[in-house]
KOLROMI-572116 format. One line per 8 residues: their letters; for each residue x, y, z of C-alpha. Coordinates in nm, 4 decimals, m for minus. Layout:
N
A) X:Y:Z ~ ...
***
This chain:
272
XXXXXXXX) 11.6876:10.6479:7.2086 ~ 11.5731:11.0009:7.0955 ~ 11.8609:11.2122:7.2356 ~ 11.6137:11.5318:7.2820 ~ 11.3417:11.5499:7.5868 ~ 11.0716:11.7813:7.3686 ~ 10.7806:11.7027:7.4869 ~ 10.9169:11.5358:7.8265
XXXXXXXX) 10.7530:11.6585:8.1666 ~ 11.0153:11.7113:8.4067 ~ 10.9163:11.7338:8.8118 ~ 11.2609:11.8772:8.9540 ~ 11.2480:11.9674:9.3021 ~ 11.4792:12.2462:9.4559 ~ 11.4867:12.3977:9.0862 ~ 11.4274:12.8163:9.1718
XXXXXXXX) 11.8146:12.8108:9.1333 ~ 12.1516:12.6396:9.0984 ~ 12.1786:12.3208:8.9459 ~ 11.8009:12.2025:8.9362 ~ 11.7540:12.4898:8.7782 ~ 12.0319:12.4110:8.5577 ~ 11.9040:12.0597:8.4675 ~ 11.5835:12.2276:8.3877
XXXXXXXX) 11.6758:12.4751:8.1095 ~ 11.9213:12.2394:7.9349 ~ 11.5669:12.0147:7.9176 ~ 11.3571:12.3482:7.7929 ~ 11.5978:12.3991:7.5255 ~ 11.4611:12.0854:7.3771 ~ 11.0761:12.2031:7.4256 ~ 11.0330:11.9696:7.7658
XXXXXXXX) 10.7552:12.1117:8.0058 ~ 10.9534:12.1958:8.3300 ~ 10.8166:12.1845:8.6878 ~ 10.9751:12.3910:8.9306 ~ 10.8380:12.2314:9.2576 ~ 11.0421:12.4327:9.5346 ~ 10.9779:12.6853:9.8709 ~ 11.0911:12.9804:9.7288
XXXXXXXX) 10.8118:13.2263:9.6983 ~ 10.9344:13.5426:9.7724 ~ 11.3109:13.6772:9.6671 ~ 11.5897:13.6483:9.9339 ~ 11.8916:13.8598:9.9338 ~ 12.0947:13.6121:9.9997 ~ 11.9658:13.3362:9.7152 ~ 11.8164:13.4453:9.4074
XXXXXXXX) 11.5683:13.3037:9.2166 ~ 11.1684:13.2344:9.3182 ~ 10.9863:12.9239:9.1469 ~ 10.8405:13.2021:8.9362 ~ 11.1478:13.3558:8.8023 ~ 11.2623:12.9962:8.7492 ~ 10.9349:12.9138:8.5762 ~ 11.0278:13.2450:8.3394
XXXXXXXX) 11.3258:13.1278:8.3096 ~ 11.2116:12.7843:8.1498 ~ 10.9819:12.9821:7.9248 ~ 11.2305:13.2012:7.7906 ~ 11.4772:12.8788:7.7240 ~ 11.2048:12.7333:7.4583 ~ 11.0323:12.5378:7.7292 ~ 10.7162:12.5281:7.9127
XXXXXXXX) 10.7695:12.6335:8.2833 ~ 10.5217:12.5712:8.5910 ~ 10.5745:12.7324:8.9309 ~ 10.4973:12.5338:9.2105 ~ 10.5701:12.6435:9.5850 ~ 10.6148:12.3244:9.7840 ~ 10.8242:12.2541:10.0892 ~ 10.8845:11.8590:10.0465
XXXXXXXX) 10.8620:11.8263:10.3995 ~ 10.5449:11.7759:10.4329 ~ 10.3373:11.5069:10.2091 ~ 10.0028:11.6660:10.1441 ~ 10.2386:11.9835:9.9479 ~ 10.4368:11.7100:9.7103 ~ 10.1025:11.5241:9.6463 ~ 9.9257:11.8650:9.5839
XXXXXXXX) 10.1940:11.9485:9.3679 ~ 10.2652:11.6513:9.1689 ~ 9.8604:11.6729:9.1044 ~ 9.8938:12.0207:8.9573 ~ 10.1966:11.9023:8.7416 ~ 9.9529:11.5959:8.6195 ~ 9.6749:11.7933:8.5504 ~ 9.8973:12.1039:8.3620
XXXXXXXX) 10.1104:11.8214:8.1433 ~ 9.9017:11.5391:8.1544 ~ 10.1805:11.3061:8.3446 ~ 10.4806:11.3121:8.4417 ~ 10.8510:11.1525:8.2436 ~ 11.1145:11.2671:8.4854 ~ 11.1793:11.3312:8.8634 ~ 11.4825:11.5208:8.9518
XXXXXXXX) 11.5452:11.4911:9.3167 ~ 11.7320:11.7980:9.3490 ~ 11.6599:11.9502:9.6643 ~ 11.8680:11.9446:9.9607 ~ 11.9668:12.0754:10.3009 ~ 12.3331:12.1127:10.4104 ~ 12.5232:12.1869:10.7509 ~ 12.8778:12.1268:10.7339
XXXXXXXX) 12.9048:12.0342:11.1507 ~ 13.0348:11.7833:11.3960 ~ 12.7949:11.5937:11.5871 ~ 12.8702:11.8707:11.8744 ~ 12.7658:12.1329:11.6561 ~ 12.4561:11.9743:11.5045 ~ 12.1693:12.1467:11.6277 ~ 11.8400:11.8651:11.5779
XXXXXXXX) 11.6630:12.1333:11.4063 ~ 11.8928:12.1455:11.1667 ~ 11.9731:11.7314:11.1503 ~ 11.5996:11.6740:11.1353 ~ 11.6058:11.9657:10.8235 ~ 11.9068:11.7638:10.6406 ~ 11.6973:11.4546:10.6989 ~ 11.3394:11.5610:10.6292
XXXXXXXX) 11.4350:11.7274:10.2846 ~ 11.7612:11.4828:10.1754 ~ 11.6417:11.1585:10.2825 ~ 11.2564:11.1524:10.3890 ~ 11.1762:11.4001:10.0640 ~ 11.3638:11.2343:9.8401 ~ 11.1722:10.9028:9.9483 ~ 10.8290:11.0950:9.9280
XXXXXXXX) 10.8291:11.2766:9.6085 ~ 10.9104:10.9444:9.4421 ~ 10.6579:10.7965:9.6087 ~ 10.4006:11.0422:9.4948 ~ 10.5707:11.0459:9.1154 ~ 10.6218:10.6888:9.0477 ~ 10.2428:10.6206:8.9925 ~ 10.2653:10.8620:8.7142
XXXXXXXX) 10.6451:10.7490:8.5752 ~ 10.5245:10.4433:8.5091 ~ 10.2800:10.5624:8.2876 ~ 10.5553:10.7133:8.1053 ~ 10.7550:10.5897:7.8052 ~ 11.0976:10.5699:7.9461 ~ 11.0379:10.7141:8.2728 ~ 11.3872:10.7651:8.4973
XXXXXXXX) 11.4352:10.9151:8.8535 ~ 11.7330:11.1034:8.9163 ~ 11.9019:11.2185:9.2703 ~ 12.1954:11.4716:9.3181 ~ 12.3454:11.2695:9.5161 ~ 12.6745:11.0693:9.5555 ~ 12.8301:10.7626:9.5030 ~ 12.7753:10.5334:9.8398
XXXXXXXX) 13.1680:10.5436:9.9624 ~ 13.1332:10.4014:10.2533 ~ 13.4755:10.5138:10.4204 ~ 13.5032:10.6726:10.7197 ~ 13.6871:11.0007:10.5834 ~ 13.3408:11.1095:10.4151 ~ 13.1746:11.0728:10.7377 ~ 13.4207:11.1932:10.9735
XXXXXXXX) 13.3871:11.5670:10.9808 ~ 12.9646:11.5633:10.9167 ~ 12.7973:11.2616:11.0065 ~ 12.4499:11.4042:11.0139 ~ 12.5065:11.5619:10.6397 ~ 12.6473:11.2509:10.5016 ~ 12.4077:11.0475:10.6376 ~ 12.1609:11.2867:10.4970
XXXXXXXX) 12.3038:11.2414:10.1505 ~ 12.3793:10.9055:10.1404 ~ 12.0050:10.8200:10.2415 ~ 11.9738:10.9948:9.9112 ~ 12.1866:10.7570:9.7248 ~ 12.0678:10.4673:9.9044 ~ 11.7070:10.5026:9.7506 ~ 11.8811:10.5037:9.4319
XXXXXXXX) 12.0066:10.1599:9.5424 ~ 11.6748:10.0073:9.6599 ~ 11.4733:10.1962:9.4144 ~ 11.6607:10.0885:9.0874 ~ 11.6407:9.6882:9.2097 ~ 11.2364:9.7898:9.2838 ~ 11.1652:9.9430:8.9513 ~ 11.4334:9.7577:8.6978
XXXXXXXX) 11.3115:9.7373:8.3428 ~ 11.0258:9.9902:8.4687 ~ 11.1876:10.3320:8.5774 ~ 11.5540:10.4022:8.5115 ~ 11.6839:10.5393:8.8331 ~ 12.0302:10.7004:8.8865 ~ 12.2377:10.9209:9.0775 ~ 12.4471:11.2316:8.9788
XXXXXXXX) 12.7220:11.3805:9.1334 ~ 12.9764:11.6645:9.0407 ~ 13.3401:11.5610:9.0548 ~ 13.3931:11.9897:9.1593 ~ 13.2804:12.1988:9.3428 ~ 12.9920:12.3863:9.1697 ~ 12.9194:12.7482:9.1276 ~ 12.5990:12.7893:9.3709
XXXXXXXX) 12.4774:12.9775:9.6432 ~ 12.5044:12.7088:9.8859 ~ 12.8832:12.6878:9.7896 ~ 12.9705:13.0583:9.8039 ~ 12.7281:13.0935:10.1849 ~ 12.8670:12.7919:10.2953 ~ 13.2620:12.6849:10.1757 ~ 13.4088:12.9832:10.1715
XXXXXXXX) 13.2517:13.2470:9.9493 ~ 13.4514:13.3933:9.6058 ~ 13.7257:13.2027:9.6171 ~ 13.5452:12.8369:9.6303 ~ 13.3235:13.0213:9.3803 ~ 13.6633:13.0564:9.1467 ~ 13.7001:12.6967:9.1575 ~ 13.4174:12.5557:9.1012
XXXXXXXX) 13.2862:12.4791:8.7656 ~ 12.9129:12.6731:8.6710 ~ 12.5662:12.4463:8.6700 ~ 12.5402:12.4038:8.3360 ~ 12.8020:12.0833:8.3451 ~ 12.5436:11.9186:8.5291 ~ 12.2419:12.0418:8.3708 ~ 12.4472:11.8717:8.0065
XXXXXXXX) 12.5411:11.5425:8.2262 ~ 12.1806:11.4809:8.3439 ~ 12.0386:11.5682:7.9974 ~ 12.2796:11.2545:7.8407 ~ 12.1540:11.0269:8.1361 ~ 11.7853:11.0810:8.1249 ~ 11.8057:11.0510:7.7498 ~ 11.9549:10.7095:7.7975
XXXXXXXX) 11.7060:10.3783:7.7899 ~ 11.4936:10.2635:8.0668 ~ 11.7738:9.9712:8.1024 ~ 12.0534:10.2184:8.1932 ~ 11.9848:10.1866:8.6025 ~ 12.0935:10.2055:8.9233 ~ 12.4276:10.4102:8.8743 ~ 12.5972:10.6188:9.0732
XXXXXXXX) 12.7694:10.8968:8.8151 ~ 13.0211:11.1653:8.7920 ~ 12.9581:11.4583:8.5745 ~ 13.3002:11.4502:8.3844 ~ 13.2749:11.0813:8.3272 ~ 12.9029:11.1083:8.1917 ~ 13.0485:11.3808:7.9577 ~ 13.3368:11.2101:7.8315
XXXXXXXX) 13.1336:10.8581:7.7354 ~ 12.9007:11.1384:7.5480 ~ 13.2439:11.2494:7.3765 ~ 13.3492:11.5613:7.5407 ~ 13.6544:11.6073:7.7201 ~ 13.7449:11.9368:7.6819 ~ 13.5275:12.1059:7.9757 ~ 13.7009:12.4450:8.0283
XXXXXXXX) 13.3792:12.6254:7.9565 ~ 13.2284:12.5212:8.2579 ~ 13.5120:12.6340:8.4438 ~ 13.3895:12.9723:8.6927 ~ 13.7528:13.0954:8.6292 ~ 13.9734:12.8854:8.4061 ~ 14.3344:13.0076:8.5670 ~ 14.2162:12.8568:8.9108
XXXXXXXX) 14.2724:12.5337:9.0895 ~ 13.9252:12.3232:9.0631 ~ 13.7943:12.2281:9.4091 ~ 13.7153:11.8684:9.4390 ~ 13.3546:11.7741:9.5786 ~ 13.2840:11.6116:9.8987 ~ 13.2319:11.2011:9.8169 ~ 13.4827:11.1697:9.5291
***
């Protein structure tokens, strides 16, 4: 297998920021064509990064970066977009099912809105997007799907303290499951996970700002894990994987450049 992805559309959802963003420039470094397929329009104070500045971004990195605003909610925005990618690229290699929603609350504190948001984006537009993309990955020489999402630990500790998220999440991982059996020898599918914590704006709003910040490794370990995976064969399928693991079959070990502050304590991630 060619270990570079020139040439390789990527469709990453989620990807104005953080770690789909992430996964994308590691890809534009090799020349891939990058679609940023995410709702972010206009800048927020509170998250940076539009699918514009992403799309810049990918430029910039040696790659070829396309914009496209799309709330994976609702079906007739993914196809729309995935046509646009198609008819910009001429087809489509990769899916990176990046987006997500997160609410860290009991099942007291779990507004619907916000369980049918987790949901709608995790699980139903994880589903949908590779609906719409699969058509066009199998077209594709060594096509692979991959979800942010973790390994399916079924224990009750992971589900305790946020059923509706972990359900969320693991509906992610669960297409993996079904998907990879569907597809084999067609599309490799996989999962990635961090074993950390990971520098992003959902970790600093959301866990406890600068200090889970301090330990949590940056993006970029993730963007270099899913860059070994989806150069990997067709026949490499249906894993769940850790981003220190992937990186240490690839031959690195030492990973204290990733760290966001290498004197700190790294935060383990939910799952692991």
């Amino acid at each position: 297998m060619s270990a570079s992805l020139k040439g390789k559309t990527l469709f990453i959802t989620g990807a104005s920021r953080g770690i789909g963003l992430a996964i994308g420039l590691r890809a534009a470094r090799d020349g891939a064509n990058v679609v940023i397929a995410a709702k972010t329009a206009e800048p927020n104070p509170k998250l940076p990064g539009t699918v514009f500045t992403a799309a810049k971004e990918i430029d910039d990195a040696g790659g070829k970066g396309l914009g496209v605003v799309c709330d994976i909610r609702f079906e007739e925005q993914v196809a729309a977009a995935v046509a646009k990618a198609v008819e910009t690229f001429g087809g489509i290699d990769i899916l990176v099912n990046n987006a997500s929603a997160i609410s860290l609350t009991g099942t007291e504190h779990t507004p619907m809105k916000r369980y049918d948001l987790m949901h709608g984006i995790n699980t139903r537009g994880t589903f949908l997007v590779s609906q719409q993309c699969i058509p066009h990955l199998k077209k594709a020489a060594n096509p692979h799907i991959l979800n942010l999402s973790p390994p399916l630990n079924m224990e009750t500790r992971w589900f305790a303290p946020h059923v509706a998220y972990t359900m969320a999440k693991f509906g992610m991982s669960m297409c993996v499951l079904g998907m990879a059996g569907e597809f084999k020898g067609k599309i490799a599918i996989n999962a990635l996970w961090p074993r950390t914590t990971i520098a992003t704006a959902a970790v600093k709003n959301l866990l406890g700002g600068d200090a889970a910040m301090k330990g949590s490794r940056k993006p970029e370990i993730m963007g270099d894990a899913a860059h070994a995976i989806l150069t990997k064969s067709v026949e490499v399928s249906g894993n769940f994987f850790i981003d220190d693991e992937v990186l240490a079959r690839e031959g690195k070990t030492d990973l204290s450049e990733y760290a966001v502050d290498p004197t700190a304590q790294l935060l383990p991630d939910f799952f692991v």
